[in-house]
N, C-alpha and C positions, 0 to 999 in steps of 0.2 A: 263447121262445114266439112270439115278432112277426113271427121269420121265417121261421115255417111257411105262411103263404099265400103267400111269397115262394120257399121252396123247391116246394112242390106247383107251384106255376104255371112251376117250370122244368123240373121233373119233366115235367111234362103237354107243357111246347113240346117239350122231350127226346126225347119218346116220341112225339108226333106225327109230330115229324121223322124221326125214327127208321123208321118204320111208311111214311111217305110215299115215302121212298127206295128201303125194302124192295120196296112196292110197286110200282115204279117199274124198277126191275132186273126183278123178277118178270116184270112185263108183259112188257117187254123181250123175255126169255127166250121167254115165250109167243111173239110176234108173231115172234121169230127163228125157232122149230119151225115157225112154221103156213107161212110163207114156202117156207124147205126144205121141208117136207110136197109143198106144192103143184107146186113144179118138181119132186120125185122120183117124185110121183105122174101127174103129165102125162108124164115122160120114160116113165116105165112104163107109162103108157095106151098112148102112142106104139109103144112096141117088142110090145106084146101084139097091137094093131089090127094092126102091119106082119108079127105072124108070120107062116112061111110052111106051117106045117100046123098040126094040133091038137093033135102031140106039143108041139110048141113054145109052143105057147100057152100049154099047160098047166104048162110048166115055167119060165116065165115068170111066169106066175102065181102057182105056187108059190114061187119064191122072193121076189116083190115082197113074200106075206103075209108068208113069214119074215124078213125084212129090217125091215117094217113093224113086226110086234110086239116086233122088238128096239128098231128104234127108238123109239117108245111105251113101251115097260118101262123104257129108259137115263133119257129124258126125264122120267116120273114119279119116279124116283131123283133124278133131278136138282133136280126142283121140291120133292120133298119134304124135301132137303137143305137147299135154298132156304128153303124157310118155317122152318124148325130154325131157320136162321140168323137169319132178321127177328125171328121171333120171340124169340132168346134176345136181340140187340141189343135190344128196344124191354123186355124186361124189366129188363136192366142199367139202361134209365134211371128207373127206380120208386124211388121213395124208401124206403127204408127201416122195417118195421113200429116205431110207436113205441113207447117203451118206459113201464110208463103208473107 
């Protein structure tokens, strides 16, 4: 029994750390998309602005959205595999229900 405040308090740094990491990779991930986002999104301003008629444009357009929403649907896959992860890591570090 003594060294249950001792276990919880490693449980808790465990799981902090755990969570802090997760966190951390995640961000990561974010600031990686928004990065790429922005240069695909400019290179694709870029080529819509320089078309040379309206058929063009428009087909330019069309594919930047369907390119965009795959990209966005892969990325929500991806983050939401992401959090799956932190999260089942920061529950591995919980201590165990005790037995009374």
């Amino acid at each position: 029994m003594n060294d249950m405040p001792r276990e919880m308090f490693d449980a808790f740094t465990a799981t902090a750390t755990a969570a802090a990491n997760g966190m951390k990779r995640i961000n990561t991930e974010l600031m990686d998309f928004g990065k790429a986002r922005l240069e695909t999104d400019a290179s694709a301003a870029e080529a819509i602005f320089g078309a040379k008629s309206m058929k063009d444009m428009m087909a330019l357009q069309r594919d930047f959205m369907v390119s965009t929403m795959e990209a966005y649907t892969q990325e929500a896959t991806k983050l939401r595999d992401m959090t799956m992860e932190v999260t089942n890591e920061v529950m591995g570090h919980l201590p165990k229900p005790l037995s009374l």
